[in-house]
Structures are given as structure tokens and as C-alpha cells.
DRENSEKE-552134 format. One record per atom (N, C-alpha, C, O): residue number from 1; residue in three letters; atom name; x, y, z. Coordinates in steps of 0.001 Angstrom, whole numbers, plus 500000, padded with zeros to 6 digits. Each point is the difference from the previous one (the first is absolute). Example, Ala and Ser with C-alpha at 12.3 -4.5 7.8 and 13.67 -1.06 7.14 Angstrom:
REM DRENSEKE-552134
 num residu atome     c1     c2     c3
   1    ALA     N 513190 494310 507800
   1    ALA    CA 499110 501190 500000
   1    ALA     C 500900 501200 500000
   1    ALA     O 501036 499981 500665
   2    SER     N 498614 501069 498615
   2    SER    CA 500820 501190 500060
   2    SER     C 499230 501090 500730
   2    SER     O 500509 501108 500169
//
This chain:
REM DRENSEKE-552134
 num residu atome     c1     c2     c3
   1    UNK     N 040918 468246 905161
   1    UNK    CA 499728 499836 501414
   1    UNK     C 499328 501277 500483
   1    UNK     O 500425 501140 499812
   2    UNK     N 498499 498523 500819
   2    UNK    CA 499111 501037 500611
   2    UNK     C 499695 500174 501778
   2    UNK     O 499700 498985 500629
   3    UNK     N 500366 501874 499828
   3    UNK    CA 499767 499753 501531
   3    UNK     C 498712 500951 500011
   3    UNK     O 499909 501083 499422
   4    UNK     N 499129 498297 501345
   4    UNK    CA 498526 500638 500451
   4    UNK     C 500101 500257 501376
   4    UNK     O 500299 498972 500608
   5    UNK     N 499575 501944 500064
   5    UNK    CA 500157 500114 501912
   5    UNK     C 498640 500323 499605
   5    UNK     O 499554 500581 499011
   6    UNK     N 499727 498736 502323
   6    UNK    CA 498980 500439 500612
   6    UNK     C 499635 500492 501566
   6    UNK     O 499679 498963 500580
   7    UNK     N 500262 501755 500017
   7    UNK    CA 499725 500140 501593
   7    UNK     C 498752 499668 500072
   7    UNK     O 499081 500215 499210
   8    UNK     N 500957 498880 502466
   8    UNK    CA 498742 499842 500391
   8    UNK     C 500038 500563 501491
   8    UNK     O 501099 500162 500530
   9    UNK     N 497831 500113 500098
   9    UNK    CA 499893 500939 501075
   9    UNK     C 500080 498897 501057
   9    UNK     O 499322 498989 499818
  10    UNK     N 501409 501111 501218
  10    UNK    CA 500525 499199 501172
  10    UNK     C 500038 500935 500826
  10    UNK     O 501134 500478 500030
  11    UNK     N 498091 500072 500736
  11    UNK    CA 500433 500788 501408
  11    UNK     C 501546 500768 499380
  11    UNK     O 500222 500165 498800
  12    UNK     N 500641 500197 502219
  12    UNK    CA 501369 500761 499954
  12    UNK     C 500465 499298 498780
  12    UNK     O 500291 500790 499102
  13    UNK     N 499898 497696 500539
  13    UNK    CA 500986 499815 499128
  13    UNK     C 499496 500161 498779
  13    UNK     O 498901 500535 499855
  14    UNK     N 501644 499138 499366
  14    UNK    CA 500284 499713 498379
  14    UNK     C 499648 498240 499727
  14    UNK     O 500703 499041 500316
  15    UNK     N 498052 500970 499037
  15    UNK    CA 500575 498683 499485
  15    UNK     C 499685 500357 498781
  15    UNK     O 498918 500450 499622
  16    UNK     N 502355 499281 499548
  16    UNK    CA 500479 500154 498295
  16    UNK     C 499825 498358 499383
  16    UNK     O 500533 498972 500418
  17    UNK     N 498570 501210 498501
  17    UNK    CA 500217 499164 499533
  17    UNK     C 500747 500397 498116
  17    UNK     O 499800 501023 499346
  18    UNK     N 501136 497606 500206
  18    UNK    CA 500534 500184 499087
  18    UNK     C 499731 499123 498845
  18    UNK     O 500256 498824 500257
  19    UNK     N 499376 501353 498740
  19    UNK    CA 499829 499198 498757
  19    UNK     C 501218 500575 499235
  19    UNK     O 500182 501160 499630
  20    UNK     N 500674 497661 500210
  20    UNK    CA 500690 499938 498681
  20    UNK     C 499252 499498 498822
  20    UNK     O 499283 499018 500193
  21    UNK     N 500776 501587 498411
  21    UNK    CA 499225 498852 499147
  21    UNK     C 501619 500714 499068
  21    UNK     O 500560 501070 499762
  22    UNK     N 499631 496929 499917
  22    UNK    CA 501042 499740 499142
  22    UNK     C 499512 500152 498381
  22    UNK     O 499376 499162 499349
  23    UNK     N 501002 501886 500299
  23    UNK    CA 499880 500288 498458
  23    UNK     C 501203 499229 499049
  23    UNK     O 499908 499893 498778
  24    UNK     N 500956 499719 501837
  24    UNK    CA 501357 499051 499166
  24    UNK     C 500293 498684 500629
  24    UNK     O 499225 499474 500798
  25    UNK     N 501836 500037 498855
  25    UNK    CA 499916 498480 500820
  25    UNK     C 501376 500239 500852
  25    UNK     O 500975 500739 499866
  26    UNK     N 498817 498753 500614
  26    UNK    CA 501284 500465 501285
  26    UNK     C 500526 498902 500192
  26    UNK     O 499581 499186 500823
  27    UNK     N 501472 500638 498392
  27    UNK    CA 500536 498941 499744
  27    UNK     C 501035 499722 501762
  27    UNK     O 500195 498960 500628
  28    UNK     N 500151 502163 499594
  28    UNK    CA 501169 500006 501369
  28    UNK     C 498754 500404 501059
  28    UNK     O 498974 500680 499964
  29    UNK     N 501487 498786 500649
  29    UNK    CA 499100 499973 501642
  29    UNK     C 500152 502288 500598
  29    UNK     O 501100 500330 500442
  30    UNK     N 498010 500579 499482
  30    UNK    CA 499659 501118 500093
  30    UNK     C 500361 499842 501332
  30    UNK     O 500117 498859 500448
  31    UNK     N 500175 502605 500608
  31    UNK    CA 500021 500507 501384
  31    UNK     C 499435 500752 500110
  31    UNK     O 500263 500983 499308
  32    UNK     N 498546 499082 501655
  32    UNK    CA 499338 501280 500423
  32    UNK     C 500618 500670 501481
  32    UNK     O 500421 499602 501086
  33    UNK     N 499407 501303 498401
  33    UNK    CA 499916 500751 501310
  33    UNK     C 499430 501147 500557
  33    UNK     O 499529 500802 499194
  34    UNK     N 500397 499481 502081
  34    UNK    CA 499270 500989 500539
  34    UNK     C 500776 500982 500118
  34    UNK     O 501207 499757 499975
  35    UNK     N 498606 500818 500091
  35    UNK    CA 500711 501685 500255
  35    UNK     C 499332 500643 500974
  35    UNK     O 499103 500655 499470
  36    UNK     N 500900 499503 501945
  36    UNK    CA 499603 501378 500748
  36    UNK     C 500403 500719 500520
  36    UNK     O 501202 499896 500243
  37    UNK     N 497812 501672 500422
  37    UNK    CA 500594 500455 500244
  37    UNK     C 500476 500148 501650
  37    UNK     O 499231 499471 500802
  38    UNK     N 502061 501255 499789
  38    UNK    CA 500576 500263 500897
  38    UNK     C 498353 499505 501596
  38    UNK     O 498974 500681 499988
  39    UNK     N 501156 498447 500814
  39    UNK    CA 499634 500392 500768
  39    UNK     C 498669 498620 499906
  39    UNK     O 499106 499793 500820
  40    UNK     N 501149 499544 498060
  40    UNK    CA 498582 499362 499272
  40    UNK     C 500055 498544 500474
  40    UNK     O 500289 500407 501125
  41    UNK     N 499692 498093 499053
  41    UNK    CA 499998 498945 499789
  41    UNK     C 498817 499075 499515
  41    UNK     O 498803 500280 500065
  42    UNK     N 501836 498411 499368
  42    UNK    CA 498966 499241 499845
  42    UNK     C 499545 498936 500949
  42    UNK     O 500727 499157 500526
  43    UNK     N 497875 500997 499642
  43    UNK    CA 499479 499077 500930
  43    UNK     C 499884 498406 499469
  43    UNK     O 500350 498944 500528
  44    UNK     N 498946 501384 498079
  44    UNK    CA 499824 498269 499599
  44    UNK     C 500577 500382 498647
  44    UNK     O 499682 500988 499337
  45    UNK     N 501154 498144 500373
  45    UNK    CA 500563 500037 498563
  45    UNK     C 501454 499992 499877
  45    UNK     O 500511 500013 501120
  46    UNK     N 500212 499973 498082
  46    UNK    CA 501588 499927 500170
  46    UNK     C 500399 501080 498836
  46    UNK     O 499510 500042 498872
  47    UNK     N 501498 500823 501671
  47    UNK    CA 500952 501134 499131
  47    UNK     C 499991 499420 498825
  47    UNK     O 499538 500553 499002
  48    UNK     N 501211 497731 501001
  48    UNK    CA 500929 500052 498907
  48    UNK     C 499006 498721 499358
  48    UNK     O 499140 499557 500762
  49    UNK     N 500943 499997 498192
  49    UNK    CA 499556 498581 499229
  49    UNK     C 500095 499722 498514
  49    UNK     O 499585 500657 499045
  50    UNK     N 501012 498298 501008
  50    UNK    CA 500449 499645 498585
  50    UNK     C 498755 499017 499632
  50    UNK     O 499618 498959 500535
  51    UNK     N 499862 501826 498265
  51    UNK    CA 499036 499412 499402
  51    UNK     C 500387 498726 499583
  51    UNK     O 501103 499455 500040
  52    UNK     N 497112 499908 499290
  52    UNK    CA 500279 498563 499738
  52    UNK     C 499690 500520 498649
  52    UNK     O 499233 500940 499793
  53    UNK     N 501486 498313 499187
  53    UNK    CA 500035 499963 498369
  53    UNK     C 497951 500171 499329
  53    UNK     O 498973 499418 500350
  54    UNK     N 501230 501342 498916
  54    UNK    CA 498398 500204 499770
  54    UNK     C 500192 500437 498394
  54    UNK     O 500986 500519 499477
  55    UNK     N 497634 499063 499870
  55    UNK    CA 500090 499820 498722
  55    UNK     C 499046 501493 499611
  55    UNK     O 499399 500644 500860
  56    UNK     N 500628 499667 497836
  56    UNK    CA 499522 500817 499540
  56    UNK     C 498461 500486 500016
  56    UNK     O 499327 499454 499126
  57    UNK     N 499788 501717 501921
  57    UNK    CA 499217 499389 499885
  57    UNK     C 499540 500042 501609
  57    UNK     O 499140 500731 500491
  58    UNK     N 501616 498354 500127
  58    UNK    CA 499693 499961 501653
  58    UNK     C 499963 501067 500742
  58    UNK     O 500052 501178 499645
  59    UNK     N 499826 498237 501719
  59    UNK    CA 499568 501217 501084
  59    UNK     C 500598 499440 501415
  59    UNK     O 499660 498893 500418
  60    UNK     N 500951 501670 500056
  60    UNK    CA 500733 500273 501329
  60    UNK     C 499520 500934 500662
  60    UNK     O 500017 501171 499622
  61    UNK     N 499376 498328 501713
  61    UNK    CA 499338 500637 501089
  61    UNK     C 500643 500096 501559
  61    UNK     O 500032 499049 500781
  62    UNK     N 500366 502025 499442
  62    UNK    CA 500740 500011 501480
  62    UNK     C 499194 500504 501062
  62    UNK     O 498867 499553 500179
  63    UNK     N 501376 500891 500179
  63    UNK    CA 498833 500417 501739
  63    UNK     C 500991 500786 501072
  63    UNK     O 500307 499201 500884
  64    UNK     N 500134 501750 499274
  64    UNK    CA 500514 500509 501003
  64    UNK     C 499430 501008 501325
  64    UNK     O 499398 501009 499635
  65    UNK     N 500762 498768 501962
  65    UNK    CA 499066 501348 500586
  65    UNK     C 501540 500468 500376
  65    UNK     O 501041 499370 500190
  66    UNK     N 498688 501729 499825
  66    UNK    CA 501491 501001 500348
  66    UNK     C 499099 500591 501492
  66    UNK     O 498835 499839 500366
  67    UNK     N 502259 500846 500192
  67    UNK    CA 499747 500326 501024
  67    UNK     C 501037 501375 499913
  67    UNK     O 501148 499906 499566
  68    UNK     N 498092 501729 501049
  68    UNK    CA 500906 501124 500114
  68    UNK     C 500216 501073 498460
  68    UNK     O 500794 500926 499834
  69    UNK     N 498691 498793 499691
  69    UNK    CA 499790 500140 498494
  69    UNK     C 499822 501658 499601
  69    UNK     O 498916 500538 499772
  70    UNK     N 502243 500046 500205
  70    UNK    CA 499791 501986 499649
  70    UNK     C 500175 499724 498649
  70    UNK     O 499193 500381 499152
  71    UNK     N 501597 499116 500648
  71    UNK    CA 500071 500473 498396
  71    UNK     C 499834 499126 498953
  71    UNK     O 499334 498994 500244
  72    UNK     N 501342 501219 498074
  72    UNK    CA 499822 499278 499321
  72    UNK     C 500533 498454 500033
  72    UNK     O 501141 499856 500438
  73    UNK     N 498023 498757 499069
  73    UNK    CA 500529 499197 500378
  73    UNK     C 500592 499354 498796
  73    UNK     O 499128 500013 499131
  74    UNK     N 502255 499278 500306
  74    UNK    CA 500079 499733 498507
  74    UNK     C 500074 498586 499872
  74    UNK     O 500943 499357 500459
  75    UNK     N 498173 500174 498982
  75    UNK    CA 500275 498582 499511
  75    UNK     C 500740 499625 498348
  75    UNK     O 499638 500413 498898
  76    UNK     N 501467 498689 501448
  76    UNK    CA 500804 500259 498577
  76    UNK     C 500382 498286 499602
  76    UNK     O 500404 499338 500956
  77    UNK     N 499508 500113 498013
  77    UNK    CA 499976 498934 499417
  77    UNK     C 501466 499824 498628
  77    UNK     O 499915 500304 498810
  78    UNK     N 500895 499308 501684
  78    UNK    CA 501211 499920 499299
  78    UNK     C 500805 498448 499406
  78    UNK     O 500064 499038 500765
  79    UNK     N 500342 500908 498230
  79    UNK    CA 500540 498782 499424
  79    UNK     C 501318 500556 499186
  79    UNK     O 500053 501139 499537
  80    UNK     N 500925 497960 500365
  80    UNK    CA 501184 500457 499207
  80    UNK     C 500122 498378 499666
  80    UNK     O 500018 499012 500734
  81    UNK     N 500040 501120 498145
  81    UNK    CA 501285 498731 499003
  81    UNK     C 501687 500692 499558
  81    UNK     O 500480 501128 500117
  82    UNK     N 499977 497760 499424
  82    UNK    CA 501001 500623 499261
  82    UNK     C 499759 500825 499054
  82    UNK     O 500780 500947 500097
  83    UNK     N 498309 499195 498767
  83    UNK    CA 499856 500333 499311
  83    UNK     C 499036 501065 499935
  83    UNK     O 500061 500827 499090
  84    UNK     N 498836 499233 502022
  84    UNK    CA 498881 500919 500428
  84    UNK     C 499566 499831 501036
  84    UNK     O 500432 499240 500866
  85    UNK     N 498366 501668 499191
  85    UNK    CA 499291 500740 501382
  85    UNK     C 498881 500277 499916
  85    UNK     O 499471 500079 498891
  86    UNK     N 499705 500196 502481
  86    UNK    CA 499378 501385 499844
  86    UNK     C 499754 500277 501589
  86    UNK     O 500693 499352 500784
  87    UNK     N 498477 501458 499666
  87    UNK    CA 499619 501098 500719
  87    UNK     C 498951 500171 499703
  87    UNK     O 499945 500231 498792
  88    UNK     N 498829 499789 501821
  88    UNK    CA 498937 500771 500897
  88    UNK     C 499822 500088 501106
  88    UNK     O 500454 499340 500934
  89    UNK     N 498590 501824 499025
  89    UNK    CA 499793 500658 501699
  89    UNK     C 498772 500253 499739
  89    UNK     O 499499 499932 498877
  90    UNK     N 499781 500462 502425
  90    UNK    CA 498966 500539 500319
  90    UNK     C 499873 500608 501328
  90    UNK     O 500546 499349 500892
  91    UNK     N 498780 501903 499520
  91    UNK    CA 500047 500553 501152
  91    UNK     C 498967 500573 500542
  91    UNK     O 499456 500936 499414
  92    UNK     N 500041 498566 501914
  92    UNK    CA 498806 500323 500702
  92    UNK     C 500198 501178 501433
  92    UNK     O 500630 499833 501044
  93    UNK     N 498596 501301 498508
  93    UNK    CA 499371 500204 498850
  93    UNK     C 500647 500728 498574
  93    UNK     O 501081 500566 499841
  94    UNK     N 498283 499287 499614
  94    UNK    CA 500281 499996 499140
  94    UNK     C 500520 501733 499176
  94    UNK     O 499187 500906 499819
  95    UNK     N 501461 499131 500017
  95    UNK    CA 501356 501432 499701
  95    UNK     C 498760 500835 498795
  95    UNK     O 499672 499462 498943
  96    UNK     N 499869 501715 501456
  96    UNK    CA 499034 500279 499411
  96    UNK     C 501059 500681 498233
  96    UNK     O 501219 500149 499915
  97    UNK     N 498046 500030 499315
  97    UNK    CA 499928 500099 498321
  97    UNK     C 500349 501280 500069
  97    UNK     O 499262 500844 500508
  98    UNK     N 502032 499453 498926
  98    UNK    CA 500130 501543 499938
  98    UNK     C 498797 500213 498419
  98    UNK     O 499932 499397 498929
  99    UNK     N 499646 501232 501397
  99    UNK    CA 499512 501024 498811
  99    UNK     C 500683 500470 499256
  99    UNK     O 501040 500466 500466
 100    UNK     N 498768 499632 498259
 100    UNK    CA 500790 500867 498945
 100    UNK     C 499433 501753 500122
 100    UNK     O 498920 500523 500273
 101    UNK     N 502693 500084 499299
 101    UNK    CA 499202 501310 500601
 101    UNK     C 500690 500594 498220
 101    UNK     O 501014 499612 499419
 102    UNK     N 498098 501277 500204
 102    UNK    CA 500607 500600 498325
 102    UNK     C 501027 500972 500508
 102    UNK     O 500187 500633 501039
 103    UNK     N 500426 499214 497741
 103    UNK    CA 501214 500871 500629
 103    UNK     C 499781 501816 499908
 103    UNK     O 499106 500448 499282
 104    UNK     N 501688 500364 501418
 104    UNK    CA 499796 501074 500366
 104    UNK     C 500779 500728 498933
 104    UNK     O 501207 500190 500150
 105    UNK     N 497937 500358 498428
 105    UNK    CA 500722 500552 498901
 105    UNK     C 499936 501520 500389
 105    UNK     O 499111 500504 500686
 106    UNK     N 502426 500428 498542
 106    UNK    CA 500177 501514 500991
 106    UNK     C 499765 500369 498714
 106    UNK     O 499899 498942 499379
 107    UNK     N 499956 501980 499871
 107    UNK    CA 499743 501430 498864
 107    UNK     C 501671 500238 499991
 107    UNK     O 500610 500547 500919
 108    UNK     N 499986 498936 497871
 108    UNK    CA 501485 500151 499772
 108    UNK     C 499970 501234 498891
 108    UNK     O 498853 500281 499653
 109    UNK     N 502103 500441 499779
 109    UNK    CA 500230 500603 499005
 109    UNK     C 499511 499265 498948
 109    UNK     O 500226 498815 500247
 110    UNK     N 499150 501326 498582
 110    UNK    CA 500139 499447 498883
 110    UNK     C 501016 499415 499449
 110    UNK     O 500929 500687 499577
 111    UNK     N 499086 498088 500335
 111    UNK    CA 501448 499093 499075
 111    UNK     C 499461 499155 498967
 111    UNK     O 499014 499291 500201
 112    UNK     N 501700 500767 498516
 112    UNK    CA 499812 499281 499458
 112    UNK     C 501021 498578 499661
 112    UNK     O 500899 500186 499180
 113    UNK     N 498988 498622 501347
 113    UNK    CA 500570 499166 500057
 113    UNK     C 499544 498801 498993
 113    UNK     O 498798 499740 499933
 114    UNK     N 502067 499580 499343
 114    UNK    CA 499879 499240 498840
 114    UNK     C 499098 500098 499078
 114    UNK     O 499987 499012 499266
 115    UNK     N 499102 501945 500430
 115    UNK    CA 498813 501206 499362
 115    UNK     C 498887 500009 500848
 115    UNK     O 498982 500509 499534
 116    UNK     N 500966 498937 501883
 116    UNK    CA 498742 500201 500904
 116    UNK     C 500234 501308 500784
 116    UNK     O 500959 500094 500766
 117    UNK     N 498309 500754 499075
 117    UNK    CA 499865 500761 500887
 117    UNK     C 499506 499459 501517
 117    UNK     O 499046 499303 500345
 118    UNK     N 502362 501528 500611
 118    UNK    CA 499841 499503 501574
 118    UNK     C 499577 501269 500636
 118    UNK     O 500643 501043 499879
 119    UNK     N 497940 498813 501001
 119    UNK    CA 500071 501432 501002
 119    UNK     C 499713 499256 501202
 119    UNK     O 499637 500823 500841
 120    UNK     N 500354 498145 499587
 120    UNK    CA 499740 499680 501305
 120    UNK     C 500995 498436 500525
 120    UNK     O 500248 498946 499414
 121    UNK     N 500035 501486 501679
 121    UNK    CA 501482 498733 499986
 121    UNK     C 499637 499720 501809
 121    UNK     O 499491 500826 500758
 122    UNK     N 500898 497937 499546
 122    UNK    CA 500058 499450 501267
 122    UNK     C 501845 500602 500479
 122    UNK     O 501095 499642 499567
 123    UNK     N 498551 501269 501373
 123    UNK    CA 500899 500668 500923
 123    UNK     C 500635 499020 500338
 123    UNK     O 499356 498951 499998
 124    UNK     N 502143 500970 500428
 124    UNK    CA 500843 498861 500727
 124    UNK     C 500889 501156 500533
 124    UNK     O 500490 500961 499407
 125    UNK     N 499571 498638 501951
 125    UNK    CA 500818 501050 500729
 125    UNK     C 501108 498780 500809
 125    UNK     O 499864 498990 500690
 126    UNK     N 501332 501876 498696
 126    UNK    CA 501570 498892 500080
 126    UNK     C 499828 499547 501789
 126    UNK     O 499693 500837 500849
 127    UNK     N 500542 497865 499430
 127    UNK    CA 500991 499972 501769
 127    UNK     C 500796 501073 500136
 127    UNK     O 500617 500624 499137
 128    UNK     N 499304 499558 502183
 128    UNK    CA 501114 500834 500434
 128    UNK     C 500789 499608 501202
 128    UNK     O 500943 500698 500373
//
């Protein structure tokens, strides 16, 4: 299960649109929901909705305009059986990519550990 948000430009509001595309078969009827934030509502569209059964493959299209809109908005798509689940989300906009940063090696004493010589080690300084 995949969620696509798209924004389209509406004066003040938000209109979000949402593509689910069903990558499994969803055998139990899915719930979406909206998530916003403090202060936010929806103008056309509903919080809550229990999907209709969709086969592997398909595409589910929602349409929401929000109205009041500061912050992030989360759309989340959930199913439970007895036996399983799952969970996705998606969030507009979208939570930017931390970067990988290399780690910060210090000039240690010379050690020799399991026959590698060590002179440079990632510092860890305890909680306090």
C-alpha cells in the first residue's frame, strides 16, 4: 500500500489530493484517515473512511480542501485481521530527508585491537 499526496493551489485553502495504489489485496475493508493539525478543518471530504475492498494493482482516489492549514497534514491508511496488518502514512508536506552526515573520527592513542591497529575512534560522551 502506497499513498501519493498531491497539493493543488486553491486561494487560502489546501486542496490535497490522495492516491492510494493497492500493491496487495485487501482482503478486510482498510480506514483512512486524516490527521491535522491544531486549528485546521476539512471543508470537502470526511476525517474518517473505510475503504471499499480493492485488488492488487488498483487505485483509490480521494479529494480533500482543508481549510487553516499551519502545519503538517498526515494521511494514514490502516487494516488489522486476526492474524495481520499494516500501516501507511504519508505527510503533506512532506518531512524533508535527513542527510547522512560521516561520522566525526578523534586521533586516539594507538591500540592495537584483534591485530588491527586503532588510531582514530568515534568519541561517545556518557549522559549525565
Amino acid at each position: 500500500m502506497k499513498i501519493v499526496l498531491e497539493k493543488r493551489a486553491l486561494g487560502d485553502d489546501v486542496d490535497l489530493g490522495v492516491r492510494i495504489l493497492v500493491e496487495g489485496r485487501l482482503r478486510n475493508r482498510a480506514v483512512l484517515r486524516v490527521h491535522l493539525p491544531d486549528g485546521a478543518s476539512i471543508v470537502t471530504g470526511h476525517n474518517h473512511e473505510v475503504l471499499p475492498s480493492a485488488k492488487p494493482g488498483s487505485r483509490l482516489e480521494r479529494h480533500f480542501v482543508l481549510r487553516g492549514v499551519t502545519g503538517p497534514v498526515r494521511i494514514t491508511v490502516d487494516a488489522v485481521t486476526r492474524s495481520a496488518g499494516f500501516h501507511s502514512e504519508a505527510t503533506w508536506p512532506a518531512s524533508p530527508v535527513a542527510q547522512p552526515v560521516a561520522p566525526d573520527l578523534q586521533p586516539i592513542a594507538p591500540t592495537q585491537l584483534n591485530g588491527i591497529m586503532v588510531d582514530r575512534a568515534i568519541l561517545v560522551t556518557p549522559k549525565k
